[in-house]
C-alpha positions in Angstrom: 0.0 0.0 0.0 3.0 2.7 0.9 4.0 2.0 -2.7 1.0 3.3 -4.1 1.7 7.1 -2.5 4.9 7.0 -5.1 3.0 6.7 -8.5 3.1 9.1 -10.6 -0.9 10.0 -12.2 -0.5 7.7 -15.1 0.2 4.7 -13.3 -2.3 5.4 -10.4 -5.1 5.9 -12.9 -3.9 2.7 -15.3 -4.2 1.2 -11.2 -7.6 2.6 -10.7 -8.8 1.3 -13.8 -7.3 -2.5 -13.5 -8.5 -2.3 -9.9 -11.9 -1.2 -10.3 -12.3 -3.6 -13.2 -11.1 -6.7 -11.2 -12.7 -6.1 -7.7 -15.7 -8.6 -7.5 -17.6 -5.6 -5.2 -17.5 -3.6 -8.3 -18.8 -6.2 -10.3 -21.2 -7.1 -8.2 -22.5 -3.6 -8.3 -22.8 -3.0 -11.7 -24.4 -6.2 -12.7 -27.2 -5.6 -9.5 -27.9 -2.2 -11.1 -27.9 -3.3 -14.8 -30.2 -6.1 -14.0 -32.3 -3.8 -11.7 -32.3 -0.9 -14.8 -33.3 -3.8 -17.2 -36.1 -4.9 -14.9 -37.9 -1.8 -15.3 -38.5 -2.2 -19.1 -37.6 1.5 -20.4 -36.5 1.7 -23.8 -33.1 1.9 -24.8 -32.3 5.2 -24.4 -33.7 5.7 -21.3 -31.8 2.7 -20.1 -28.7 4.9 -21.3 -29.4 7.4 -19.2 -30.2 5.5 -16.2 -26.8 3.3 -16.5 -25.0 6.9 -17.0 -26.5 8.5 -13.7 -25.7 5.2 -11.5 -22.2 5.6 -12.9 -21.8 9.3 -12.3 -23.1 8.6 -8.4 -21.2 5.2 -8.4 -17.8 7.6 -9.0 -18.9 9.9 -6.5 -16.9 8.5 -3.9 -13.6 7.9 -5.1 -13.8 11.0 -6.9 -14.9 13.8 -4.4 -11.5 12.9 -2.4 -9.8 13.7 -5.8 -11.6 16.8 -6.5 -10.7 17.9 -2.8 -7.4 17.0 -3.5 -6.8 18.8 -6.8 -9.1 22.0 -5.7 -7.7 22.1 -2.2 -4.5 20.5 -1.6 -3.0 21.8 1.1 -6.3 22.2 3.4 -7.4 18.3 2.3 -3.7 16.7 2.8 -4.4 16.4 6.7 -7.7 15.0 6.8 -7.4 13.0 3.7 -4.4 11.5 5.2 -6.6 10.8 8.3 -9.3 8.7 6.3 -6.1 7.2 4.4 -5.0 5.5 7.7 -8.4 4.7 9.0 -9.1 2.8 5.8 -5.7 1.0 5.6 -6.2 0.5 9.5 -9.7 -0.6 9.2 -9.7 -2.2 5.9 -10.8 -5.9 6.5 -13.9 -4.3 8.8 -14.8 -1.8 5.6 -15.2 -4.6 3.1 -17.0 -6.9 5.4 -19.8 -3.9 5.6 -20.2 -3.4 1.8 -19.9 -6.7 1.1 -22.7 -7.1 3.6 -24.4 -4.3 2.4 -24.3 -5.6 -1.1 -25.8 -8.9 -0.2 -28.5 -7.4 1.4 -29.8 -5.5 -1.2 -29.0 -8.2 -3.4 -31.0 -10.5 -1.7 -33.9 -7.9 -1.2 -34.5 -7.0 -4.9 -34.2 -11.2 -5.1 -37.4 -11.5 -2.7 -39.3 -8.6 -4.0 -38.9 -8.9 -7.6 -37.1 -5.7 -7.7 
């Protein structure tokens, strides 16, 4: 992980992209809110426009941190460093949750039908 705070911003966004691609949460995600978008039988383009507004909230939270960053860098280091650590700390307990979380709803939209 301390590697990571050493790449330079074309190998951190090639590792965002292979990460993000391969991470079975991610997946999981995506195919829960395609299937859950196709349910609802709107035509094509509205379809479009659904699977383009759960993308723009789905980047919301690795990229307000970003935004922070780039906007206000020297305000944001501390407390971005903060969460940072918590995460790294905390990691195992944070996947546990969503992946929790993701079953949950998963297995609700299962019952109901969506």
């Amino acid at each position: 992980m301390e590697s990571v705070d050493h790449f330079g911003p074309g190998r951190a966004a090639a590792m965002a992209v292979a990460l993000s691609a391969a991470n079975p949460k991610n997946l999981v995600s995506v195919l829960g809110a395609a299937a859950a978008i196709a349910g609802v039988g709107l035509d094509t383009g509205q379809d479009a426009v659904a699977m383009a507004i759960f993308v723009a909230l789905a980047t919301l939270g690795p990229g307000i941190p970003v935004v922070l960053f780039l906007v206000t860098w020297e305000r944001s280091r501390r407390a971005l460093d903060t969460v940072r650590e918590w995460m790294a700390q905390d990691n195992a307990t944070i996947m546990a949750v969503i992946c929790l979380l993701i079953a949950a709803r998963l297995i609700g939209d299962g019952i109901s039908g969506f």
